[in-house]
VEXGU-869105 format. One record per residue: residue in one letter; x, z negated, y negated of N, C-alpha, C in turn. Coordinates in steps of 0.05 Angstrom, whole numbers, plus 5000, padded with zeros to 4 digits. Example, Ala and Ser with C-alpha at 12.3 -4.5 7.8 and 13.67 -1.06 7.14 Angstrom:
# residues 2
('a'; (5264; 4844; 5114); (5246; 4844; 5090); (5264; 4844; 5066));
('s'; (5257; 4858; 5045); (5273; 4857; 5021); (5258; 4843; 4999));
# end
This chain:
# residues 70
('x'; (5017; 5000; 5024); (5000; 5000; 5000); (5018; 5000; 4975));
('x'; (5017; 5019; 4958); (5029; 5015; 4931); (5015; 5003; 4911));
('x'; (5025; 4984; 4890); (5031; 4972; 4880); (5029; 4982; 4846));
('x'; (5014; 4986; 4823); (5024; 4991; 4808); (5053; 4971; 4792));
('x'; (5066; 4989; 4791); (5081; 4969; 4775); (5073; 4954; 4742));
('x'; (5058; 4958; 4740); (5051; 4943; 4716); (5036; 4925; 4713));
('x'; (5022; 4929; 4743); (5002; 4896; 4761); (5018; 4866; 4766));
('x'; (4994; 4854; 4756); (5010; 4823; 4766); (4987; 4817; 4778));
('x'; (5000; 4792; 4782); (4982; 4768; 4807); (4975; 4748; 4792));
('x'; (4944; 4738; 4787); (4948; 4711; 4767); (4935; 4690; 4797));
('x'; (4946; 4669; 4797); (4943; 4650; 4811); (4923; 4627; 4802));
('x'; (4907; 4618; 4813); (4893; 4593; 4795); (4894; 4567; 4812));
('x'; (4895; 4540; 4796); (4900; 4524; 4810); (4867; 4501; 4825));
('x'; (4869; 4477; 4835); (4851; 4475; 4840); (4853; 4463; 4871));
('x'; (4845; 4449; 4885); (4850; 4433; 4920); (4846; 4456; 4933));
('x'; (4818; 4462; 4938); (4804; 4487; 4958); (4808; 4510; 4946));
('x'; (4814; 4523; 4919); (4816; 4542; 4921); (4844; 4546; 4924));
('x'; (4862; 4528; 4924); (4886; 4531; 4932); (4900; 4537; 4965));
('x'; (4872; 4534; 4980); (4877; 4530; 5007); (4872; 4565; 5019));
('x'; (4852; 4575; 4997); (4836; 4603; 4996); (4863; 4619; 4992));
('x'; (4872; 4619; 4973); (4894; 4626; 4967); (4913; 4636; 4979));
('x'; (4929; 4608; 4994); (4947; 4612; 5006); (4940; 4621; 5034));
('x'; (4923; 4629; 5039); (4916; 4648; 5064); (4910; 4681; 5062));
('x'; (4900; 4682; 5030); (4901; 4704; 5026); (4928; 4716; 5016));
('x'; (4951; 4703; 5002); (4979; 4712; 5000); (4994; 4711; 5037));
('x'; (4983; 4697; 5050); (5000; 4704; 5076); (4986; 4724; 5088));
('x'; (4959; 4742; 5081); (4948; 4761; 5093); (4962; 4784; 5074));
('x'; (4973; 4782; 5051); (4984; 4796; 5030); (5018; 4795; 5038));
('x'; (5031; 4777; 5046); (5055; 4778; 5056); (5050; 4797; 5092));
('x'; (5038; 4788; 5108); (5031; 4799; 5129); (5035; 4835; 5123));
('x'; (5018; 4842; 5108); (5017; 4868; 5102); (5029; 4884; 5084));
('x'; (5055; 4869; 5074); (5071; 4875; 5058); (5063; 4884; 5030));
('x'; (5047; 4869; 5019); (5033; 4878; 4999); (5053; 4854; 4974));
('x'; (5065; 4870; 4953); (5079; 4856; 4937); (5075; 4866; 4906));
('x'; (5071; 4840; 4894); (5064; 4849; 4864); (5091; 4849; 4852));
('x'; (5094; 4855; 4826); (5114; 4852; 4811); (5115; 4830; 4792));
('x'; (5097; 4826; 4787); (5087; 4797; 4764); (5077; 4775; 4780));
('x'; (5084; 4751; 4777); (5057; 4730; 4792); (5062; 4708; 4768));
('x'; (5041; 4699; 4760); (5032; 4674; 4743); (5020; 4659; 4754));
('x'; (5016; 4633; 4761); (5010; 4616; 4773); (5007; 4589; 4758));
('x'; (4988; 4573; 4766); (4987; 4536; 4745); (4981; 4524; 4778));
('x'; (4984; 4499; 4778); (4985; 4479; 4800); (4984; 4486; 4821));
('x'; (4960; 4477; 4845); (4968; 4494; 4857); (4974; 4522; 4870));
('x'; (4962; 4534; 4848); (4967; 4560; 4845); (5009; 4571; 4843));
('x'; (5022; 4555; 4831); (5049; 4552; 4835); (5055; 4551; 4860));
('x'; (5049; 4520; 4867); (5059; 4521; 4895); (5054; 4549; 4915));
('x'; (5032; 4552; 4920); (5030; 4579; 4935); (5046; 4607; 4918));
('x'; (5047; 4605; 4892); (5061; 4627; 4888); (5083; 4628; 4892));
('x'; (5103; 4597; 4895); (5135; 4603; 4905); (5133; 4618; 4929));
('x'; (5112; 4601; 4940); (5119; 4620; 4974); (5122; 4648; 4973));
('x'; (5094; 4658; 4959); (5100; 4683; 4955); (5121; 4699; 4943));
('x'; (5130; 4689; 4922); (5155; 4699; 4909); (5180; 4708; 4928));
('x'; (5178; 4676; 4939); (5209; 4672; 4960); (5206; 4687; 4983));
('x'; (5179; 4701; 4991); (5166; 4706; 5026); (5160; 4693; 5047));
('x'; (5154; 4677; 5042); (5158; 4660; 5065); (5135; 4649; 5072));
('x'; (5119; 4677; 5087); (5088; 4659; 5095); (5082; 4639; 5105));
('x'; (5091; 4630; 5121); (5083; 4613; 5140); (5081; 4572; 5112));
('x'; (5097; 4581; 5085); (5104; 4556; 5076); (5071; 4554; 5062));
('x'; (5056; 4577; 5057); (5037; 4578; 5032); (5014; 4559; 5049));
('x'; (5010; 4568; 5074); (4979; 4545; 5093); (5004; 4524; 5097));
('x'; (5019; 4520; 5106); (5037; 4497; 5114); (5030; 4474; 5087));
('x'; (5037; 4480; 5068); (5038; 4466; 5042); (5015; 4448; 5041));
('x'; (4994; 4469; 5036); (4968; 4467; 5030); (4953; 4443; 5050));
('x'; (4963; 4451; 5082); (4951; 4436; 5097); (4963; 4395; 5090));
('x'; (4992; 4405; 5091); (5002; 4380; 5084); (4990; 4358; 5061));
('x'; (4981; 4368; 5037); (4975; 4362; 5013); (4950; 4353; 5019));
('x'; (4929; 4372; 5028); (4902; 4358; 5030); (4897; 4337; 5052));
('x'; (4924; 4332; 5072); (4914; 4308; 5088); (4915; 4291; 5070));
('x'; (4936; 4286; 5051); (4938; 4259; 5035); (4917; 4257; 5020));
('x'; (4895; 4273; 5013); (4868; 4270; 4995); (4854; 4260; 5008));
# end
């Protein structure tokens, strides 16, 4: 899938939609689908390092970890 380059990714933060998220960036890493821009606020950050860095497996990993402690 190409990409315009002049597309970004805005991230939003938030518990559950942070969980939405980071499943849909590992269905977006899965498929090699990469923006050029990503902006991100809370947990919207967190899942966006993953994405940045690649590393699907950290974006549900995170998420799961964080909402046991809620």
């Amino acid at each position: 899938m190409q990409i315009d380059t002049n597309t970004g990714l805005v991230l939003e933060g938030g518990g559950m939609r942070g969980v939405f998220t980071s499943g849909v960036l590992d269905a977006f890493m899965k498929h090699e689908v990469w923006f050029r821009y990503v902006v991100a606020v809370s947990a919207g950050a967190c899942n966006g390092m993953s994405y940045i860095s690649r590393q699907p497996p950290a974006c549900a990993h995170l998420e799961h970890r964080l909402s046991d402690k809620i």
